[in-house]
Backbone as ProteinMPNN parsed JSONL, in Angstrom:
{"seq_chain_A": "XXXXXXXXXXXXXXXXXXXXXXXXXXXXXXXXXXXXXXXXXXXXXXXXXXXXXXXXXXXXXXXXXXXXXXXXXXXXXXXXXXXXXXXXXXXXXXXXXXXXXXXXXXXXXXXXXXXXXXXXXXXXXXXXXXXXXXXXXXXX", "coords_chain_A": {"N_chain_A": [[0.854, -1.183, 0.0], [0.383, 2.553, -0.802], [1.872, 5.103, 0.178], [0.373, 7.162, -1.439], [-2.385, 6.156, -1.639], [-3.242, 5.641, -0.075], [-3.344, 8.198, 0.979], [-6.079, 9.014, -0.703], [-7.99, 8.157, 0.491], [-9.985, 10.056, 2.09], [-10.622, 11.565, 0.186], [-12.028, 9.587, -1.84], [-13.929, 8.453, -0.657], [-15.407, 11.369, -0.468], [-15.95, 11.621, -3.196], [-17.876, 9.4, -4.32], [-19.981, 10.331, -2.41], [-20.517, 12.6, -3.755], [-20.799, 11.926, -6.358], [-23.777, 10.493, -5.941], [-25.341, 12.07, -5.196], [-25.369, 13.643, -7.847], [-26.538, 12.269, -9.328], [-28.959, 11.597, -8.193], [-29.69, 14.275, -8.964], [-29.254, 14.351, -11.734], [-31.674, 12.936, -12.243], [-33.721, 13.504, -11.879], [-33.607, 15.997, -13.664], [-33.869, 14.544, -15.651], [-36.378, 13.423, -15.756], [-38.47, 15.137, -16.37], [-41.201, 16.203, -17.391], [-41.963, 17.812, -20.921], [-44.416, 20.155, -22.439], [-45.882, 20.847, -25.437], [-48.215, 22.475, -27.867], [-49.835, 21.894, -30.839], [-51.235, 22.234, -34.171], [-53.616, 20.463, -35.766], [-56.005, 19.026, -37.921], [-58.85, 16.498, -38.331], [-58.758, 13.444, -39.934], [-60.837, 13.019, -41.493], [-63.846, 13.876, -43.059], [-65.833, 16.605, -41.925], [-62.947, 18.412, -42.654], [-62.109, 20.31, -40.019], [-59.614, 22.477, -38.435], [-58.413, 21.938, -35.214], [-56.52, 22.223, -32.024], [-54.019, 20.344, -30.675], [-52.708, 19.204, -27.626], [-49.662, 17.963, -26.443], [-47.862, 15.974, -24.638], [-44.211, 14.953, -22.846], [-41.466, 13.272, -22.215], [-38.248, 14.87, -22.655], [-36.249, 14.297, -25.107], [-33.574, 14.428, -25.469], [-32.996, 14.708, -23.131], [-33.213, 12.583, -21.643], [-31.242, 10.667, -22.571], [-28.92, 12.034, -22.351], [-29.397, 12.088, -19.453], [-28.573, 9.077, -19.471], [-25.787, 8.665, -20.724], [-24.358, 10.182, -18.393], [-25.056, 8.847, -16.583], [-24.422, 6.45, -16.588], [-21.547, 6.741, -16.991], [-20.654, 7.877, -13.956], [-21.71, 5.328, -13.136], [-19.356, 3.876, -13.802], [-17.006, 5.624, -12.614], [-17.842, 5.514, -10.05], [-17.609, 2.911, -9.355], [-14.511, 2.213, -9.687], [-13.949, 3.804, -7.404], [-15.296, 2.231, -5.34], [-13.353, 0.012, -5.476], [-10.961, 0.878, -4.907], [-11.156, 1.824, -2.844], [-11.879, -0.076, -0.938], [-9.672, -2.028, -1.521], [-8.179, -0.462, -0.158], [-9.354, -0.814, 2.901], [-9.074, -3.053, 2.828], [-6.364, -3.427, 3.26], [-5.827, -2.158, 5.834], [-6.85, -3.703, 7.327], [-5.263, -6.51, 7.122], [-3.318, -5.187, 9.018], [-0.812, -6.031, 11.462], [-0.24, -4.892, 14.013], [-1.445, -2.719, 16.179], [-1.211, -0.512, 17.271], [-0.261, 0.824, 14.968], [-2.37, 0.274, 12.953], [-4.222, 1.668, 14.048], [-3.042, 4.237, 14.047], [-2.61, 4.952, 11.683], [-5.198, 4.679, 10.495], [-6.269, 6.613, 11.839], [-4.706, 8.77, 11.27], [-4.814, 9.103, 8.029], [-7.502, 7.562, 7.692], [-9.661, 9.186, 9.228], [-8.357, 11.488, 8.997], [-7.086, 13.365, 10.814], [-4.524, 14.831, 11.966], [-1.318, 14.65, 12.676], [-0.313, 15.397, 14.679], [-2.249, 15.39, 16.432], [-2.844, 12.608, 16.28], [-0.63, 12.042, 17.561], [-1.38, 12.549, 20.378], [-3.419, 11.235, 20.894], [-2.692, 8.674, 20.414], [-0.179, 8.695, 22.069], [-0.701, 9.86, 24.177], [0.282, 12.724, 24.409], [1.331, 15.804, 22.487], [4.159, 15.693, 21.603], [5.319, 13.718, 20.451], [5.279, 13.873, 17.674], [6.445, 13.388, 15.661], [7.809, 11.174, 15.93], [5.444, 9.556, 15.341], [4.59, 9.718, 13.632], [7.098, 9.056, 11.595], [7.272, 6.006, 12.677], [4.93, 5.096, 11.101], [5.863, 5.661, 8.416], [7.868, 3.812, 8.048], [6.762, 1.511, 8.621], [5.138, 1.763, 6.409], [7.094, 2.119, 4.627], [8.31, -0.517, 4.646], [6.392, -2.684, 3.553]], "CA_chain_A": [[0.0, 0.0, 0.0], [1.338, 3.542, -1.116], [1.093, 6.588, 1.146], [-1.137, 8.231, -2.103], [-3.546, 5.82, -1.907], [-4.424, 6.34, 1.922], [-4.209, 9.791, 1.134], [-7.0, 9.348, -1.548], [-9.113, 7.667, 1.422], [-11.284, 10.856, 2.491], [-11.514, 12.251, -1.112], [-12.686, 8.731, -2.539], [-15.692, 8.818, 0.081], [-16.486, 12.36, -0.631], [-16.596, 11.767, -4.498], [-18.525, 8.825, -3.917], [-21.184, 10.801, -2.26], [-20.852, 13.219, -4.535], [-21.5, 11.08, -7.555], [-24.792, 10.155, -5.866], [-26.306, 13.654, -5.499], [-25.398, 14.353, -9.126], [-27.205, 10.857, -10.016], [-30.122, 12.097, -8.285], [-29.604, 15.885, -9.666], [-29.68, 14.203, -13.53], [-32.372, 11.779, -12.998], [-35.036, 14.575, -11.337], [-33.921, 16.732, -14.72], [-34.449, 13.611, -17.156], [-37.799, 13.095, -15.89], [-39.202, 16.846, -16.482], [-42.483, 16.453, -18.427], [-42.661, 18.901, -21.589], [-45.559, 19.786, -23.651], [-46.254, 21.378, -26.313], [-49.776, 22.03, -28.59], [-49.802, 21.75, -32.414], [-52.502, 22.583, -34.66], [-54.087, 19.57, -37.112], [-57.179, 19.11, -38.26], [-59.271, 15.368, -38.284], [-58.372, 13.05, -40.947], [-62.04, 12.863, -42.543], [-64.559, 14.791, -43.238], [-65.034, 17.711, -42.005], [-61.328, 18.335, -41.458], [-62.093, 21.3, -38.937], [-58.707, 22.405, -37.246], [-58.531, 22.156, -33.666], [-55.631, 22.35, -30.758], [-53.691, 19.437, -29.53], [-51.638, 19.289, -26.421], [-48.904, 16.544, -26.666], [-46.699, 15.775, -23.586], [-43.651, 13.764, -23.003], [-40.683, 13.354, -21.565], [-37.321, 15.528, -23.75], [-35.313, 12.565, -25.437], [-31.993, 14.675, -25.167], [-32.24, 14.699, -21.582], [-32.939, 10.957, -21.29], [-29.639, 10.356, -23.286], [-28.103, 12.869, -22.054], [-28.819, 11.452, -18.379], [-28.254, 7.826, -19.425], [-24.769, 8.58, -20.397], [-23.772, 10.618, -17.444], [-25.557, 8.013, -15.327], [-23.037, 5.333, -17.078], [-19.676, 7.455, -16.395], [-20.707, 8.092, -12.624], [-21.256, 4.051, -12.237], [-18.078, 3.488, -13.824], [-16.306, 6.072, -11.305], [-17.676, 5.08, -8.336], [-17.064, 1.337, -9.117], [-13.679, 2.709, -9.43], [-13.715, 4.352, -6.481], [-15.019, 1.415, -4.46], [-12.41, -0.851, -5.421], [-10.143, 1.363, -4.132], [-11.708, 1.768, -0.891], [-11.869, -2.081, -0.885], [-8.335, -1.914, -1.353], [-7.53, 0.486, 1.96], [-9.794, -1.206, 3.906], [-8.5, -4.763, 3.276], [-5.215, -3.29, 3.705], [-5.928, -2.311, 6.968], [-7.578, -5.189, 7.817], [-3.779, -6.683, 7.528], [-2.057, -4.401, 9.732], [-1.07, -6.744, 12.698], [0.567, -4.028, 14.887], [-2.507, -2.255, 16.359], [-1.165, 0.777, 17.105], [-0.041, 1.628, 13.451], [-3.421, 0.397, 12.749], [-4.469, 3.242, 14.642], [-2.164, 5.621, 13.765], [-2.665, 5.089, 9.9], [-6.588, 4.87, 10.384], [-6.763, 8.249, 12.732], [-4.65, 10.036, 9.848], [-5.523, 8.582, 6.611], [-8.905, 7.701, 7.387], [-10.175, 9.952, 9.925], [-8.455, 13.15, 8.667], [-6.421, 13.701, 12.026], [-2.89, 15.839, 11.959], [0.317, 13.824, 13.113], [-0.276, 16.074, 15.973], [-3.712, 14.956, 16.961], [-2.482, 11.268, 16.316], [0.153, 11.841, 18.35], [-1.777, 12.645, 21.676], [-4.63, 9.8, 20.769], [-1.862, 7.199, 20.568], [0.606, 9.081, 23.234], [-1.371, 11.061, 25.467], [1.273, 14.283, 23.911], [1.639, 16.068, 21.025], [5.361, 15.769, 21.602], [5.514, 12.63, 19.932], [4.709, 13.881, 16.521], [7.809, 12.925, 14.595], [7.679, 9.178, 16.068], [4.043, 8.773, 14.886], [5.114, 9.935, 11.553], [7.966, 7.94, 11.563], [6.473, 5.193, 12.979], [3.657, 4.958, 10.034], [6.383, 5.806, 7.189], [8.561, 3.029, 8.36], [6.064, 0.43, 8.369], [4.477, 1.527, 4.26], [8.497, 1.32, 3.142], [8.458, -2.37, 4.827], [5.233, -3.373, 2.603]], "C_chain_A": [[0.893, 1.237, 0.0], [0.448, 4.865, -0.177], [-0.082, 7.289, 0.016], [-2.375, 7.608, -1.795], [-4.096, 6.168, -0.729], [-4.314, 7.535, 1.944], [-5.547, 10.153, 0.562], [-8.353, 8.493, 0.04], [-10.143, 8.763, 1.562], [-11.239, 11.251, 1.088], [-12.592, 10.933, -1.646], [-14.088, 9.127, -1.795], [-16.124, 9.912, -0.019], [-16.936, 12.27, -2.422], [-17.68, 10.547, -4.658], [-20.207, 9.198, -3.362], [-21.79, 12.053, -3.119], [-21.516, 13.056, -6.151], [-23.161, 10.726, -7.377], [-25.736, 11.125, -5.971], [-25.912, 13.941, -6.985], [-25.969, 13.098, -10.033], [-28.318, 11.229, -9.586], [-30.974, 13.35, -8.911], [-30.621, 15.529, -11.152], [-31.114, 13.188, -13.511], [-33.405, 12.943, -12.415], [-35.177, 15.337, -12.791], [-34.005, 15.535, -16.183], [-35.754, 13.313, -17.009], [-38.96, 14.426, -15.631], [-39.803, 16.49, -17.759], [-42.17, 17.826, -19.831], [-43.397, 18.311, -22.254], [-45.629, 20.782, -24.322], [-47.619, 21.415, -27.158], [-49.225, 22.339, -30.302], [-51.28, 21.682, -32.907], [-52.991, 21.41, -35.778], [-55.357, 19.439, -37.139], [-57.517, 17.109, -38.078], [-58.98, 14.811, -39.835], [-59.771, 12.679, -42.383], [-63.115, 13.898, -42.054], [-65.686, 15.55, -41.586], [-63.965, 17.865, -41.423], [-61.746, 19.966, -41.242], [-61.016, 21.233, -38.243], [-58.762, 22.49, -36.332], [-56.679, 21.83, -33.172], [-55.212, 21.19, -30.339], [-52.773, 19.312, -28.601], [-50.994, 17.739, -26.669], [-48.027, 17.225, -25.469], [-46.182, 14.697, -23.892], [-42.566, 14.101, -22.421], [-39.097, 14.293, -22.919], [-36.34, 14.479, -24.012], [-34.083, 12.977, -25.391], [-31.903, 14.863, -23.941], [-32.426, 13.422, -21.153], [-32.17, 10.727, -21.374], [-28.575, 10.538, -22.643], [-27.444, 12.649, -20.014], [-28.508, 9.702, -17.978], [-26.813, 8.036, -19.561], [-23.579, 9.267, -19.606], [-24.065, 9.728, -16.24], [-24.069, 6.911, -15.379], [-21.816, 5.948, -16.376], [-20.135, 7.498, -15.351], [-21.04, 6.581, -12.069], [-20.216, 3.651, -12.328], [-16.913, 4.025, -12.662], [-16.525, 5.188, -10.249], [-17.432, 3.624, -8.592], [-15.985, 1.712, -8.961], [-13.473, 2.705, -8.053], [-13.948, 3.435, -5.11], [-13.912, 0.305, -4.323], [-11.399, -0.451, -5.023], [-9.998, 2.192, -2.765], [-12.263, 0.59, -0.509], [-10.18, -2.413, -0.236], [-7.624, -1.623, -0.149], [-8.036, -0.35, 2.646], [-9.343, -2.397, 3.866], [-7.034, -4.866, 4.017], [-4.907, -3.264, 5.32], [-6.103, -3.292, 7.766], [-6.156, -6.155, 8.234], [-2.73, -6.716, 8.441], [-2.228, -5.109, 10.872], [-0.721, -5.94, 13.925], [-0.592, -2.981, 14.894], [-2.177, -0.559, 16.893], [-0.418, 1.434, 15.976], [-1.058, 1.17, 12.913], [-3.883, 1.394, 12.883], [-4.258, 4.309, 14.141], [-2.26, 5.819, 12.311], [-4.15, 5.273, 9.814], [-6.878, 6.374, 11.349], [-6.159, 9.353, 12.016], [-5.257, 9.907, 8.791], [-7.304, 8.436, 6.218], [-10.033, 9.088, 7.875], [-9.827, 11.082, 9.52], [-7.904, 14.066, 10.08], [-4.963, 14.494, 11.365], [-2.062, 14.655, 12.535], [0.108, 14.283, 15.014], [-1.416, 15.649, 17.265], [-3.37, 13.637, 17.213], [-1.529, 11.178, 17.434], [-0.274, 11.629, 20.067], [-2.992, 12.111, 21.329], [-3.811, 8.603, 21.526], [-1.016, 7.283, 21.599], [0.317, 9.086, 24.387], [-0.187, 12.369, 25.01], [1.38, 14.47, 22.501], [3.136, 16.561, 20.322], [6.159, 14.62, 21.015], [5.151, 12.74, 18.496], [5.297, 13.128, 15.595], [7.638, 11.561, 14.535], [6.769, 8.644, 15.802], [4.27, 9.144, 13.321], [5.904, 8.875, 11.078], [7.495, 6.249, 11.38], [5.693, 4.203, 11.78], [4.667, 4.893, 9.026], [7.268, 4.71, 7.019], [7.64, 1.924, 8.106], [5.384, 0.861, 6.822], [5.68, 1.53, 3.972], [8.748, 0.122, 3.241], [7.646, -2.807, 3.693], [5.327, -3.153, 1.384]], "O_chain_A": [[1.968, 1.212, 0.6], [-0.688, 5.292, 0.026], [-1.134, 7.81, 0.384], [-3.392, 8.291, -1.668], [-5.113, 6.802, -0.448], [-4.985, 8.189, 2.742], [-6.188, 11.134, 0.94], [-9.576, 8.636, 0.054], [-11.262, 8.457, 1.15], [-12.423, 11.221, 0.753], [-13.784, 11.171, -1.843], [-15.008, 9.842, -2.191], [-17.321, 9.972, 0.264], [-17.987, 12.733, -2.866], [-18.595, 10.966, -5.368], [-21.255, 8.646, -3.696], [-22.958, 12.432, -3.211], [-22.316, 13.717, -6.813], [-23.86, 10.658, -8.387], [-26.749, 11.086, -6.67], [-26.513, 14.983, -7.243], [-25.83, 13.024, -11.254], [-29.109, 11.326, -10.524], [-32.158, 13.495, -9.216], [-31.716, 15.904, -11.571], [-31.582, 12.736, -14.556], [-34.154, 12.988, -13.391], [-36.294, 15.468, -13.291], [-34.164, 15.786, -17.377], [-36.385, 12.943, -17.999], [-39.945, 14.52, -14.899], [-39.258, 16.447, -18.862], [-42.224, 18.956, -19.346], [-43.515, 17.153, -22.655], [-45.4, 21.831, -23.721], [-48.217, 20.339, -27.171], [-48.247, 23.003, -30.647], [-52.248, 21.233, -32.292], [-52.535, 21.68, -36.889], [-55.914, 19.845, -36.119], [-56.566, 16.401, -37.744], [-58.969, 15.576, -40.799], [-59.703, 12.307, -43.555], [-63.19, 14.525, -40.998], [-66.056, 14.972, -40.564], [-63.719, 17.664, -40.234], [-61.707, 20.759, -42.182], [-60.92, 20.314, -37.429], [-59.411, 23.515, -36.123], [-55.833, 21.316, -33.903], [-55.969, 20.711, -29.494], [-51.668, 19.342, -29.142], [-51.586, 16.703, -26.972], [-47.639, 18.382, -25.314], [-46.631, 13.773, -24.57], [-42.513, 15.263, -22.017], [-39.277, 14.084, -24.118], [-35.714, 13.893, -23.129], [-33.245, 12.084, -25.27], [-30.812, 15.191, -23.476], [-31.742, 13.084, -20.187], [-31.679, 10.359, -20.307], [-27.631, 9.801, -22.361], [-26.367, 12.795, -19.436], [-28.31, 9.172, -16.885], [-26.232, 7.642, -18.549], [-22.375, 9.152, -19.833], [-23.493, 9.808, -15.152], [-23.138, 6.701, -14.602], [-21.295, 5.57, -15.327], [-20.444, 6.31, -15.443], [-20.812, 6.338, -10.884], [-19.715, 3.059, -11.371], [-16.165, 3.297, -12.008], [-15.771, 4.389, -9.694], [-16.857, 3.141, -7.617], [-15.864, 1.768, -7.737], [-12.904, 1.771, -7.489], [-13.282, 3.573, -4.084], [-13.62, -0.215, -3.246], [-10.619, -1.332, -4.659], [-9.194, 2.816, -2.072], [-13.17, 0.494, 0.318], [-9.713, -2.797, 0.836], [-6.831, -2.232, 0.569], [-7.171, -0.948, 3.286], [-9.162, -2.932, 4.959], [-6.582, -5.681, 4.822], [-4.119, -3.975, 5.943], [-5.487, -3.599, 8.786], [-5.948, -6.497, 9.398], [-1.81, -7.49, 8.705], [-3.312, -5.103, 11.455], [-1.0, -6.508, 14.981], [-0.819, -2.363, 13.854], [-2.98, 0.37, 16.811], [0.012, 2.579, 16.118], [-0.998, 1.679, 11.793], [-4.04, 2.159, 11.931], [-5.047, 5.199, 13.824], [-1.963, 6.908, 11.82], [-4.47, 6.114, 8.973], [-7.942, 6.986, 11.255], [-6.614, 10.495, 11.962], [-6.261, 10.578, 8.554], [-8.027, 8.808, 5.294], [-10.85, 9.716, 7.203], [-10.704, 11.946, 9.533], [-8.264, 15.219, 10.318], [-4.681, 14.517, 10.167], [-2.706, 13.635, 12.78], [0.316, 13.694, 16.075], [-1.36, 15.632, 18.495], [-3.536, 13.294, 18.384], [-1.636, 10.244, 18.229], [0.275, 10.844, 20.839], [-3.857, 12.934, 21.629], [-4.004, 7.937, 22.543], [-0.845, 6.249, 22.244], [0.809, 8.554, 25.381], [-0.018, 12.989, 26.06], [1.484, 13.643, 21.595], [3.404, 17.241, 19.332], [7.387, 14.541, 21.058], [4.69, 11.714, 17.995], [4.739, 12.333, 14.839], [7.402, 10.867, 13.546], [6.741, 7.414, 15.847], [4.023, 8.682, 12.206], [5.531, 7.972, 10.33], [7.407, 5.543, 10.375], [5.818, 2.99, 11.609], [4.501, 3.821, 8.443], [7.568, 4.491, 5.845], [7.94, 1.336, 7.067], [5.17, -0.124, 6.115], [5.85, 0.931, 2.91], [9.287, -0.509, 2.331], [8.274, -3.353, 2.786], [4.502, -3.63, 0.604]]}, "name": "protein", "num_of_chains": 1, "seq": "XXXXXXXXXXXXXXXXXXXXXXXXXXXXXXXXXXXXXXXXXXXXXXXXXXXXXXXXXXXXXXXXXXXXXXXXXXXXXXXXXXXXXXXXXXXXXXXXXXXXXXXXXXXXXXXXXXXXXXXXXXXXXXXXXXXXXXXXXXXX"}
């Protein structure tokens, strides 16, 4: 496992949720009714013109949100397999306090500093929780 990828840990889960609100966004504007009226007359006698209202759904925004629907499952499949990835990784780690210490930065979104006085009790230990963590991803 490479320090980028556990850095991509909190973005994956926010694009992830972000993919979903813009899956609900496009499918609310693919299913917007228009209508329109057009003028024809009856096909037999007397053709008298009259008014007809035609509704329906707009076929370039069906399309248009079928193949944005497509690219946003392909991402996020993406994106889970590589938050499959972290998490199995973790899953791995037999040394429970670099478990810790890699899941309270990487995942959680903690400072070195914060990690430090979780895993310490001080935030005088920053370096050695850095360390610590960088030492064990050049072993793997």
């Amino acid at each position: 496992m490479t320090v980028d990828k556990l850095e991509q840990y909190r973005a994956l889960v926010d694009e992830i949720k972000d993919l979903e609100q813009r899956r609900r966004k496009v499918s609310r504007r693919a299913s917007i009714v228009v209508s329109d009226t057009v003028r024809g007359s009856s096909d037999t006698w007397p053709y008298c013109a009259r008014t007809v209202k035609i509704t329906g759904v707009a076929a370039k925004h069906v399309r248009s949100a079928q193949r944005i629907d497509q690219m946003r499952r392909r991402r996020q499949m993406a994106a889970r397999e590589l938050l499959s990835e972290i998490e199995t990784f973790l899953g791995t780690v037999d040394d429970a306090r670099i478990r810790r210490m890699i899941d309270l930065h990487y995942v959680q979104g903690k400072t070195w500093r914060q990690v430090a006085s979780r895993v310490y009790g001080s935030p005088k230990h920053e370096s050695t929780v850095r360390m610590a963590v960088k030492r064990f991803l050049d072993q793997k």
